[in-house]
N, C-alpha and C positions, 0 to 999 in steps of 0.2 A: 577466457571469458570472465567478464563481470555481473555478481550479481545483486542487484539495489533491491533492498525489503526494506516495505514499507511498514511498517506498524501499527496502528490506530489502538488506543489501548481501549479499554472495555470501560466506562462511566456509567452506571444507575442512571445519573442525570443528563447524559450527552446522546444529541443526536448524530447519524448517521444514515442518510438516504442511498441505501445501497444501490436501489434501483436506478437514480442519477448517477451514482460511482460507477455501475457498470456500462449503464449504456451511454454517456456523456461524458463522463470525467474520465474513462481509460481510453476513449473512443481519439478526443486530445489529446492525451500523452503519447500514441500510439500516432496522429498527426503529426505532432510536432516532432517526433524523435527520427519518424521515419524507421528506414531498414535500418535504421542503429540498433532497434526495440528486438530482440531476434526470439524472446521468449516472451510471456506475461503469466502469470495466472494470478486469480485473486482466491482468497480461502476466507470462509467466514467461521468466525470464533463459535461453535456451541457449550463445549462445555470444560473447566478446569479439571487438575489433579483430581481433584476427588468425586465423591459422590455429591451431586449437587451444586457443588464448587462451579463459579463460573467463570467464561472465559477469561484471561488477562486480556487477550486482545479480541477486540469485535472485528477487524478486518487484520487480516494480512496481504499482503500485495509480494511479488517476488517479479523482478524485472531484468533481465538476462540482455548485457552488449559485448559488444565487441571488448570494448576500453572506457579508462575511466574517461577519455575523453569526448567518448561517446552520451555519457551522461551530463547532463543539464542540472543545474540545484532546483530544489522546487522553489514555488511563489511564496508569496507573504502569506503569512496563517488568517486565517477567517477569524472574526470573535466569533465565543458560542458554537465552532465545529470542533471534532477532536483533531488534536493538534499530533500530527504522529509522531514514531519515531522512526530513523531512518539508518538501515545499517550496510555499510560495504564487504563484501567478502568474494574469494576469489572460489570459481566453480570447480 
């Protein structure tokens, strides 16, 4: 099994509609990919290492397939959204 995290890093000045992310935008992914998608969860960033310290990342996403064949690249970045990062690793 493969697993696709998504990353969204944490910006002062960047937006993120979580509420669209979760009920629209994984609602999609989860269309599109079909029974490829075998896991999902999303985690949102509160707080960094330290005291006070914040997030690095305001979303994380973690998406479990079969293969990497089973995986899609994502679309073209939005201007003005955070633009993630995207990492592969084996489960």
């Amino acid at each position: 099994m493969i697993r696709l995290t998504i990353m969204y890093p944490d910006a002062e000045d960047a937006y993120f509609d979580m509420d669209y992310y979760l009920n629209k935008h994984i609602a999609m992914v989860k269309e599109l990919c079909g029974d490829a998608v075998k896991e999902c969860s999303v985690e949102r960033g509160l707080g960094g290492g330290g005291p006070g310290a914040p997030a690095p990342y305001r979303v994380i996403t973690r998406l479990c397939v079969d293969s990497m064949g089973d995986s899609r690249s994502s679309g073209p970045a939005r201007p003005g959204l955070l633009r993630p990062t995207c990492r592969t690793s084996p489960t």
